[in-house]
TIFISE-28710 format. One record per residue (C-alpha): chain; z, x, y. Coordinates in steps of 0.25 Angstrom, whole numbers. Example, Ala and Ser with C-alpha at 12.3 -4.5 7.8 and 13.67 -1.06 7.14 Angstrom:
2
+--------+-------+-------+-------+
! cadena !    pz !    px !    py !
+--------+-------+-------+-------+
!      A !    31 !    49 !   -18 !
!      A !    29 !    55 !    -4 !
+--------+-------+-------+-------+
end
This chain:
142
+--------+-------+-------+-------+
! cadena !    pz !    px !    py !
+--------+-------+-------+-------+
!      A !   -77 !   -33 !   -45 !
!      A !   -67 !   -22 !   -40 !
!      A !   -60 !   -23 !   -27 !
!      A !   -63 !   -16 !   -15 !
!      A !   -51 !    -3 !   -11 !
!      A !   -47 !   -13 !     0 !
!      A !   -46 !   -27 !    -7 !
!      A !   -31 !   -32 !   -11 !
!      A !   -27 !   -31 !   -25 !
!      A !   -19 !   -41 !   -33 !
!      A !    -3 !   -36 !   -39 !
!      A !   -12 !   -36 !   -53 !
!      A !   -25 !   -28 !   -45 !
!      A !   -14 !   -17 !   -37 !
!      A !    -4 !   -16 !   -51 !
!      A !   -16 !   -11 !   -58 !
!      A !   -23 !    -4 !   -47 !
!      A !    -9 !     4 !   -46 !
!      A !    -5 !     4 !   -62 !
!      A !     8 !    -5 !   -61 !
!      A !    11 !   -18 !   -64 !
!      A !    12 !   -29 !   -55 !
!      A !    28 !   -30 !   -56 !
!      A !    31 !   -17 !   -51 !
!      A !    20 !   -19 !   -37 !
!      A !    30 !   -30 !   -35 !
!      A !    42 !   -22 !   -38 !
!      A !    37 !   -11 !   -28 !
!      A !    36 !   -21 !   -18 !
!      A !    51 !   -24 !   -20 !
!      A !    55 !   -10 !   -17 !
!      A !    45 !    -5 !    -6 !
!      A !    43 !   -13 !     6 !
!      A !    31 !    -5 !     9 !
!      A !    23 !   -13 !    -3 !
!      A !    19 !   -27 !     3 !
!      A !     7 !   -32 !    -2 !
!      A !     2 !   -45 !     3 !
!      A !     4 !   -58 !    -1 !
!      A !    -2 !   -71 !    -2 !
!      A !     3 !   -84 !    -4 !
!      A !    10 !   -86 !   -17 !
!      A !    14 !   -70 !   -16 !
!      A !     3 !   -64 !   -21 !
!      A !     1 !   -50 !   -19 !
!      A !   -11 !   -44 !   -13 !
!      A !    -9 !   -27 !   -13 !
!      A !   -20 !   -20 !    -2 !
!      A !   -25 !    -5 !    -3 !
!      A !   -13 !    -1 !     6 !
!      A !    -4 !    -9 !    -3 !
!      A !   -10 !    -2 !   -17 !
!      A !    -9 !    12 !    -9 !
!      A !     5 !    11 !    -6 !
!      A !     8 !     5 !   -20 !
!      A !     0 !    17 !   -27 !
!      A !     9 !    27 !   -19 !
!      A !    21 !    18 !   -22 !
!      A !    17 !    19 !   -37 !
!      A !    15 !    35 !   -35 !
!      A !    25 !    38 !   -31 !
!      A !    34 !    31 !   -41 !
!      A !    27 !    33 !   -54 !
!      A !    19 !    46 !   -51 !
!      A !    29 !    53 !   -42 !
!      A !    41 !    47 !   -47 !
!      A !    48 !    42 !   -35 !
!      A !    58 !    31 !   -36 !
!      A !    59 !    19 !   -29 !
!      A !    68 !    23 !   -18 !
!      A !    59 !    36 !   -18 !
!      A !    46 !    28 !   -13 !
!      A !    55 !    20 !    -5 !
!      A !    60 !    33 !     3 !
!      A !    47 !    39 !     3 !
!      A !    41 !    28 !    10 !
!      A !    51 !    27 !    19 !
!      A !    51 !    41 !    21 !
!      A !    37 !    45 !    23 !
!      A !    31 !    30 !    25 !
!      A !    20 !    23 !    17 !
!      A !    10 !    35 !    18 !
!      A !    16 !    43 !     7 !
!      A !    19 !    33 !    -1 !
!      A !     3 !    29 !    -2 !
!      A !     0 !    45 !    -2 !
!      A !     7 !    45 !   -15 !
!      A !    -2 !    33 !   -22 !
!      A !   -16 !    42 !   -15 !
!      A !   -12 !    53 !   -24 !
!      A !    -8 !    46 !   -35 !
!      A !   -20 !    35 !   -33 !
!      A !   -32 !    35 !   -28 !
!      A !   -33 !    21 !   -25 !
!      A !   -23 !    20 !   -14 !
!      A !   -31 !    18 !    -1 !
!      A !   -33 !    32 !    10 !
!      A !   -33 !    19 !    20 !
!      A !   -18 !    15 !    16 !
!      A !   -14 !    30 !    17 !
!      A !   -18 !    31 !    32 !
!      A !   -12 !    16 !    37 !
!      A !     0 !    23 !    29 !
!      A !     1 !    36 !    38 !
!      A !     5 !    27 !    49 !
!      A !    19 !    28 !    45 !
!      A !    19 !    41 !    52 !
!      A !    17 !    35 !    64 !
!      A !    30 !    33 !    74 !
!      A !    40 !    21 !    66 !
!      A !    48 !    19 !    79 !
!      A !    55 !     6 !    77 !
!      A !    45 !    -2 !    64 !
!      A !    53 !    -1 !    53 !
!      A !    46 !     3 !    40 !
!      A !    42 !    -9 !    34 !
!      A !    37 !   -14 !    47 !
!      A !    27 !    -2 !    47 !
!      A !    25 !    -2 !    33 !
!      A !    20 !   -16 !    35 !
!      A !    11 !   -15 !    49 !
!      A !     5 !    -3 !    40 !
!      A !     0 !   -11 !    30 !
!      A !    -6 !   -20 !    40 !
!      A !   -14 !   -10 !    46 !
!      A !   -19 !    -5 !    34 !
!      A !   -23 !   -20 !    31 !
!      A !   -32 !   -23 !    44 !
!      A !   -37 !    -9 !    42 !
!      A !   -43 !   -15 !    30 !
!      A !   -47 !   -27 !    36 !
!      A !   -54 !   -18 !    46 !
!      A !   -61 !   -10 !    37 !
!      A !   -65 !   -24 !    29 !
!      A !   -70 !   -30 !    42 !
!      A !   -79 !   -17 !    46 !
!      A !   -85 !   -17 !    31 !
!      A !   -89 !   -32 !    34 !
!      A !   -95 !   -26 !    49 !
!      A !  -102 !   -17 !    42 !
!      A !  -108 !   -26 !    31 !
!      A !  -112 !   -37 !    41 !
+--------+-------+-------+-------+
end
């Protein structure tokens, strides 16, 4: 049986969702501060749709659109977490239209939350959006 689009992948599940391997999910994790997926006791990862859109932008826009490293690295800092999922919608269909729109809240005001501060409370809206959603389809069933 197939996941749902908003059940958490593996690092085996997102490396093949994404076509890389495993190795270098961990090794983006070492170079962008905006990839955090969670872990669980023993450090497993667990990647959420938001995680797989950002990766899917992340991969974009180093193997389709040939940015380095540092490149992705300025971009996010740059232009924030949106464009960087914008790159992986157009280059993959899978990333999630939900992530793009909890990302467009970096165009709100920073004032004085540094960026990995807000990187983080984004990805923990976008989490209990899901829960929300999850609650209100068990509402509705009931």
């Amino acid at each position: 049986m197939a996941k749902g689009p908003n059940a958490f992948r593996t690092i085996s599940e997102a490396a093949d969702e994404l076509g890389v391997p495993q190795h270098v999910l961990r090794f983006w994790e070492t170079k962008f501060s905006f990839i955090r997926p969670m872990k669980r006791a023993g450090g497993r990862r667990f990647y959420r749709p938001q995680d797989i859109a950002v990766l899917s932008g992340v991969r974009a826009l180093l193997h389709a659109e040939g940015y380095t490293i540092k490149g992705v690295q300025k971009l996010h800092r740059e232009q924030g977490l949106t464009h960087v999922i914008a790159a992986g919608l157009g280059d993959n269909g899978s990333a999630s239209l939900d992530a793009l729109a909890v990302a467009s809240l970096d165009s709100l005001p920073r004032g004085d939350l540094a960026d990995e501060a807000r990187d983080r409370l984004v990805l923990a809206l976008d989490d209990l959006q899901a829960v929300k959603a999850r609650l209100d389809g068990l509402l509705r069933g009931a």
